[in-house]
C-alpha positions in Angstrom: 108.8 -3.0 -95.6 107.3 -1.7 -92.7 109.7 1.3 -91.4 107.2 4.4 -91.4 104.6 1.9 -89.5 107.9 1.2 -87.3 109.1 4.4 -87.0 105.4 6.2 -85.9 104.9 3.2 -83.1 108.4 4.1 -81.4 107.1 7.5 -81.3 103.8 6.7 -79.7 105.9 4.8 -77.1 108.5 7.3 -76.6 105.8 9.6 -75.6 104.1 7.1 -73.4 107.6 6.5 -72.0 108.0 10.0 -71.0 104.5 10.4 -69.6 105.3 7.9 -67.2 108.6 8.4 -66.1 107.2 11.9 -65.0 105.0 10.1 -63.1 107.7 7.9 -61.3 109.2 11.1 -60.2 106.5 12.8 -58.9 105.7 9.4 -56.8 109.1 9.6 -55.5 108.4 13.0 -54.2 105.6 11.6 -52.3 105.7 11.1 -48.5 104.4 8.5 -46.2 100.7 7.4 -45.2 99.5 9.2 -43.1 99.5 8.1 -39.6 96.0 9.0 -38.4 96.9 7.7 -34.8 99.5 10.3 -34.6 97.0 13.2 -36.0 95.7 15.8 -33.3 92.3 15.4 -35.1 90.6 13.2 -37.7 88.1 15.6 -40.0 85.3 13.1 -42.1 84.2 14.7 -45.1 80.7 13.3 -45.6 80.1 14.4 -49.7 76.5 13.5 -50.2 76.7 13.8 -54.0 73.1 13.5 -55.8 70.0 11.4 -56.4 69.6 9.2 -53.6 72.9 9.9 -52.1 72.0 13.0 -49.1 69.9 10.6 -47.6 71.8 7.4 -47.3 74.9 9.3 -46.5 73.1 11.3 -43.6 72.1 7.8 -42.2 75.5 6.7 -42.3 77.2 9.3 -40.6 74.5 9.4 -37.8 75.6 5.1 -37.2 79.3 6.5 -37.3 78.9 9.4 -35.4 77.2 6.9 -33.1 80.3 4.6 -32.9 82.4 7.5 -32.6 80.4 9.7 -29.9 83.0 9.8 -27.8 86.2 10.9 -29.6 83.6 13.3 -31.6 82.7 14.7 -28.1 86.7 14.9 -27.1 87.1 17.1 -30.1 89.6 13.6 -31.6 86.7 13.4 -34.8 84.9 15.6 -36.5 82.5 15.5 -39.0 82.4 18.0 -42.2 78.9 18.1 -44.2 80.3 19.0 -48.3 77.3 19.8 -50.1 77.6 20.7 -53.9 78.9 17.3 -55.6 75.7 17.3 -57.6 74.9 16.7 -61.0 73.4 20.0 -61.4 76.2 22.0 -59.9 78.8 19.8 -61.9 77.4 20.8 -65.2 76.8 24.5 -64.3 80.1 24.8 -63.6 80.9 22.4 -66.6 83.7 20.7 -63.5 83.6 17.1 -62.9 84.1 18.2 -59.0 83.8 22.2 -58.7 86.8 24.3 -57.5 85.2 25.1 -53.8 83.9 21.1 -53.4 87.2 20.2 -54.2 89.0 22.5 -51.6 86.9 21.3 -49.1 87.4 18.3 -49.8 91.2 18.4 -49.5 90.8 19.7 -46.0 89.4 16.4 -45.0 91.5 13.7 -44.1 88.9 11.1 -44.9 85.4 10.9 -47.1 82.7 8.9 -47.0 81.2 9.7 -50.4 77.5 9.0 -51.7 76.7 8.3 -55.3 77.3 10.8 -58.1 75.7 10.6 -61.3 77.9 10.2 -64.4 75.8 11.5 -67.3 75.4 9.5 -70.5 74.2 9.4 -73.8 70.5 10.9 -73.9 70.7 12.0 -70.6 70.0 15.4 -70.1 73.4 16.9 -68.9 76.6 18.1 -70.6 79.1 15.5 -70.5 81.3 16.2 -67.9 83.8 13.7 -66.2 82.8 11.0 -63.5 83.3 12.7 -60.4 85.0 9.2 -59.0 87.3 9.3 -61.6 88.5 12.8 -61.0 88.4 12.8 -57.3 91.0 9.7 -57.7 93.3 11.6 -59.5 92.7 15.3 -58.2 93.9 12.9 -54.3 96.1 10.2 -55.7 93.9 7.4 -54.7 95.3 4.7 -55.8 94.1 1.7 -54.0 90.8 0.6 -54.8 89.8 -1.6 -51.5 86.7 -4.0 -51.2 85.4 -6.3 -48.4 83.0 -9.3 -49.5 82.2 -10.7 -45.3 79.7 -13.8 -45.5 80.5 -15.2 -41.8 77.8 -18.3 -42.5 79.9 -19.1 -45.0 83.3 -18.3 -43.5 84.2 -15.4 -46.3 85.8 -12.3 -44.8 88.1 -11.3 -47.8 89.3 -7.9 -48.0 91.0 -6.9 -51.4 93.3 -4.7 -52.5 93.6 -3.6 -56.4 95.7 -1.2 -57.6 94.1 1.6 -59.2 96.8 3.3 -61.4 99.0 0.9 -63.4 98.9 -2.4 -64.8 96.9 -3.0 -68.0 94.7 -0.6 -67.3 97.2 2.9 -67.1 97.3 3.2 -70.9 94.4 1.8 -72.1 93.9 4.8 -73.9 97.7 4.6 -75.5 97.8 1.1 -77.5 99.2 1.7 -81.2 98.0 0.1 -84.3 101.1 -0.7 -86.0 99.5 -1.7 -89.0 95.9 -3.2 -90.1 97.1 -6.4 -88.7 98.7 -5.8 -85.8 97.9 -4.2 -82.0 99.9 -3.9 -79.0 98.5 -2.0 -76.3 101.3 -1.8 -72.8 100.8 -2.8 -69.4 102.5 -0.6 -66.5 104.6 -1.3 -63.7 106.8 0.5 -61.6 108.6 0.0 -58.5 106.6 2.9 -56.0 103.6 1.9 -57.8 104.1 -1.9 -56.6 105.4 -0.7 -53.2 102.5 1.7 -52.3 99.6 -0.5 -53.1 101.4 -4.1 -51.4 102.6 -1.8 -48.1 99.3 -0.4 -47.8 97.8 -4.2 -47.9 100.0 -5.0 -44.8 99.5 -2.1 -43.0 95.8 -2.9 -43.7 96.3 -6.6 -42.3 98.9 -4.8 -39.6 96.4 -2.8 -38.1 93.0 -4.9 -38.1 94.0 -8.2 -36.8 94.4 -10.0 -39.7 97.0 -12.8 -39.9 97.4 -13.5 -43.6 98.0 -11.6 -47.1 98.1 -13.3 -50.5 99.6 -11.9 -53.6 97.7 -12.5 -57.0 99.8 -12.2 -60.1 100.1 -14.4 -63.2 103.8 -14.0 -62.8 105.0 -17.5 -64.5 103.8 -16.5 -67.9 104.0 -12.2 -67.7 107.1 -12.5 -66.1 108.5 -8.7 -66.4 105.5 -6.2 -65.1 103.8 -9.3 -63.1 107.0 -10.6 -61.7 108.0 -7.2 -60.7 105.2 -7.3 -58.5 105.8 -10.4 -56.7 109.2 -9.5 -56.2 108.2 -6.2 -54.5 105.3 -8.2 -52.6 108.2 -10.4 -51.1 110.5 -8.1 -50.2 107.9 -6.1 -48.6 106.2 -9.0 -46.6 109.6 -9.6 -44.9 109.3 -6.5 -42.6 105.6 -7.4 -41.4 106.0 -10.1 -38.9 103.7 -12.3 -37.7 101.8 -11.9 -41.0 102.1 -15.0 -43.1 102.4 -14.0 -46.8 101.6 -16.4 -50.1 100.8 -16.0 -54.2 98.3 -17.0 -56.4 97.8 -17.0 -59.7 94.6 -15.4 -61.4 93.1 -18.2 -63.2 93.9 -20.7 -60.3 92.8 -18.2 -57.6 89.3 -17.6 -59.4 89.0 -21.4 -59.1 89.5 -21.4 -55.3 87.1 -18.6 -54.3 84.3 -20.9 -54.8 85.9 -24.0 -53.2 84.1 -24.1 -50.6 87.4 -25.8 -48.4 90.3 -23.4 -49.7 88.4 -20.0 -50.0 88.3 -20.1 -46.3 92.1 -19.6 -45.8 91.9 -16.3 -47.4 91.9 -12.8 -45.6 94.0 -10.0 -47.4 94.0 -10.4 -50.9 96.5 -7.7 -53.5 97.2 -7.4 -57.2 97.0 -5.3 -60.0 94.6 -3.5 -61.8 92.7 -5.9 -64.4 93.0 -8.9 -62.2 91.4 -7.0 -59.3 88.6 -5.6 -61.6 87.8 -9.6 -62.6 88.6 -11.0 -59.1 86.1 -8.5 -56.5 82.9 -8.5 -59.0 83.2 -12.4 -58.7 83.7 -12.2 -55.1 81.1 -9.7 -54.6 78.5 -12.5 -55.7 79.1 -14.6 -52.9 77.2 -11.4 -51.1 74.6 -10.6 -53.7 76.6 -8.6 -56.4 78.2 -5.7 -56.7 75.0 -3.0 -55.7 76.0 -4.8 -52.2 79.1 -4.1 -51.7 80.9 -1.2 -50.0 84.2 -0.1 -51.6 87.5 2.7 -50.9 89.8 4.5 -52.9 93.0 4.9 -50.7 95.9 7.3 -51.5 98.9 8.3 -49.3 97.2 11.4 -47.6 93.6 10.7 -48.4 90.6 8.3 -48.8 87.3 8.0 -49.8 84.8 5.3 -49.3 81.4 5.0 -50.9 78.6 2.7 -52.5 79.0 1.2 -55.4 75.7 1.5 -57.0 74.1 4.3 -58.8 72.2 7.6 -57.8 68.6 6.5 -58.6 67.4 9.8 -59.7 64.1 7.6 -60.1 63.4 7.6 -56.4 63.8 11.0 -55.7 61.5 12.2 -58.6 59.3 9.7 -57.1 59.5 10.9 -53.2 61.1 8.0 -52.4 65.1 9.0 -51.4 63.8 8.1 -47.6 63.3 4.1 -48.6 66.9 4.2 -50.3 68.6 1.3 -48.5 71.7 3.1 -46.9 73.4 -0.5 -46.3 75.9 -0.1 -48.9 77.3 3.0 -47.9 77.1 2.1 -44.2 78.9 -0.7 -44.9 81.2 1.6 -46.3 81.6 3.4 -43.3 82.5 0.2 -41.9 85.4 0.3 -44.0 86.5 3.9 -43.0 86.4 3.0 -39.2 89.3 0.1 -40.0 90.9 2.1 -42.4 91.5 4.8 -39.6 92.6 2.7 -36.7 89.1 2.1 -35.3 88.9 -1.7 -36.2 87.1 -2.7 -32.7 84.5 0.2 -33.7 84.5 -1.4 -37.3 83.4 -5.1 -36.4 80.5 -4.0 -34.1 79.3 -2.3 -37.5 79.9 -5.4 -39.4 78.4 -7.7 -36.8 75.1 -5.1 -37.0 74.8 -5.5 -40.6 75.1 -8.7 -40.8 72.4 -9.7 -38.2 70.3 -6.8 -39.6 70.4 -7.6 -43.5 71.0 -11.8 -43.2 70.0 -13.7 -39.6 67.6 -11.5 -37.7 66.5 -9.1 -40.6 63.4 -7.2 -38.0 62.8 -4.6 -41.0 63.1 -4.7 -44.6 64.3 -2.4 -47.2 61.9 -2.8 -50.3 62.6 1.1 -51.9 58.7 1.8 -51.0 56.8 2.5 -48.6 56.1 -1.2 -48.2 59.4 -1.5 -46.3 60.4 0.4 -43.1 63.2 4.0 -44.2 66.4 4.3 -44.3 66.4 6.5 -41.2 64.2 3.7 -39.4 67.1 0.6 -40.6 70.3 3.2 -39.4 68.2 2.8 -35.9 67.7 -0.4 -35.9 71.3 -1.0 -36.9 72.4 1.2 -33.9 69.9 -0.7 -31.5 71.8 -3.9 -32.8 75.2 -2.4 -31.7 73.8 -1.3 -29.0 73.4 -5.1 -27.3 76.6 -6.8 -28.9 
């Protein structure tokens, strides 16, 4: 009754098949992380993008290059200015990241990225491609990492979501079998499991932290799911002194506002859609997600950035020197761990937490009312300064 319906959905899948084996193979081809303790020099991209991102970027690198002054000064770090992310360069050259942006980018072995704008309907540029999304798969970054740190109320989670598979990866790709029926695909593969869950530990490994927890729904999606518990298992056995659990999603939404459990929690890592729903919950605890810093983290490369927008508003308005520049410092925060630097890394987080939440001797407002961004980056350094 329903063979040409049949037929035309095997197809679709065949080809979805074939799209993704190809990309199993060219994951296998891929090498190791990069071990940046081993590397003769570390080279920070620090991409600006547009709106109010030059300005809270430059802030940022001056509290890093701070933090950093000595291996900078050695000749160990150095600092690469990319210009030309903007909005008006990107529809010029009708590129969601131009050709030269992207080659310098690809020198770089890390980026701390400002905000780009994404255009959208009624706004007055082409429609080119979301920068973010394009950088991510022009440098394979396939961890999406965020931190939610509330120390008053004993939250320091770090999260790991994969960026690539899971029911996200061919959201694009469903079928409509027939008027009645839908199936869309969720997508799992072994290096894609490995990759995100190794990075997690090496994450944990490297920054002192004593505990990763797997978050699957594996009892009830027991092929794609359970393949990633498996692999989260088999991994966690060659990471001692790192204690390793599961979760599942709805139960693990539940404990991240119990105030007694949520506590326990340091390294959290799972796929795509349950990382999307998990981190903009957690990132409430702090405010929502305009507060939070975030990373994209590939094999070879990684950018961090803000998560909020470009506020073209403020800079028509003469007002890109009150941006708050908290997020993307924050953000920088997250490079310094993510690089080896984790001692570096706290004095940041202790700053900005005494800056923004106890002590709080200036305030942000976006207006004149409220002290600059370059004015809170020196207060922030001050901070470090006596911790």
């Amino acid at each position: 009754m329903y063979n040409e319906q049949i037929e035309a959905a095997k197809e679709k899948f065949g080809q979805l098949l074939e799209k993704q084996l190809k990309r199993v193979e060219a994951m296998k081809a891929q090498g190791d992380f990069v071990d940046y303790k081993a590397l003769e020099k570390i080279v920070i991209g620090v991409c600006g993008g547009d709106g109010i991102g030059p300005a809270i970027t430059a802030q940022a690198q001056r509290v890093l290059e701070y933090l950093l002054q000595k291996d900078v000064k050695s000749g160990k770090v150095e600092f690469k200015v990319i210009d030309g992310l903007t909005i008006e360069r990107r529809a010029a050259e009708m590129a969601a990241i131009p050709e030269e942006v992207l080659a310098e980018l690809k020198i770089c072995d890390v980026i701390l990225k400002g905000p780009t704008t994404t255009p959208r309907k009624g706004d007055p540029w082409p429609n080119v491609e979301s920068a973010n999304v394009s950088m991510r798969k022009e440098l394979d970054l396939f961890a999406n990492v965020r931190p939610v740190r509330i120390p008053e109320l004993g939250i320091d989670w770090t999260f790991y979501r994969e960026n690539t598979e899971g029911g996200y990866a061919a959201g694009k790709e469903g079928v409509h079998v027939t008027e009645d029926l839908g199936i869309d695909f969720t997508v799992v593969t072994s290096q894609g499991c490995d990759r995100i869950i190794r990075a997690a530990f090496e994450f944990a490994k490297n920054n002192g932290k004593t505990k990763v927890t797997a978050v699957t729904k594996a009892n009830i999606i027991k092929t794609t799911d359970g393949k990633f518990l498996d692999a989260f298992y088999r991994i966690a056995k060659e990471y001692e002194g790192i204690q390793a659990d599961d979760w599942y999603i709805d139960i693990m939404t539940a404990k991240l506002v119990d105030e007694k459990r949520r506590r326990d929690f340091q390294v959290l890592v799972l796929p795509n859609l349950y990382g999307d729903i998990l981190t903009d919950e957690a990132a409430e605890f702090q405010g929502g997600v305009g507060t939070a810093g975030s990373a994209n983290i590939g094999k070879k490369y990684a950018m961090f950035e803000a998560i909020h927008g470009s506020a073209p508003r403020m800079v028509l308005e003469g007002r890109d020197k009150y941006a708050d520049p908290c997020s993307v410092i924050r953000a920088g925060a997250m490079l310094l761990a993510h690089i080896g630097y984790s001692a570096e890394a706290d004095k940041l987080y202790q700053a900005l937490d005494i800056c923004t939440v106890t002590e709080k001797k200036l305030v942000l407002t976006g207006r004149d009312t409220g002290c600059t961004g370059e004015e809170f980056a020196n207060y922030i350094m001050e901070t470090i300064e006596k911790l």
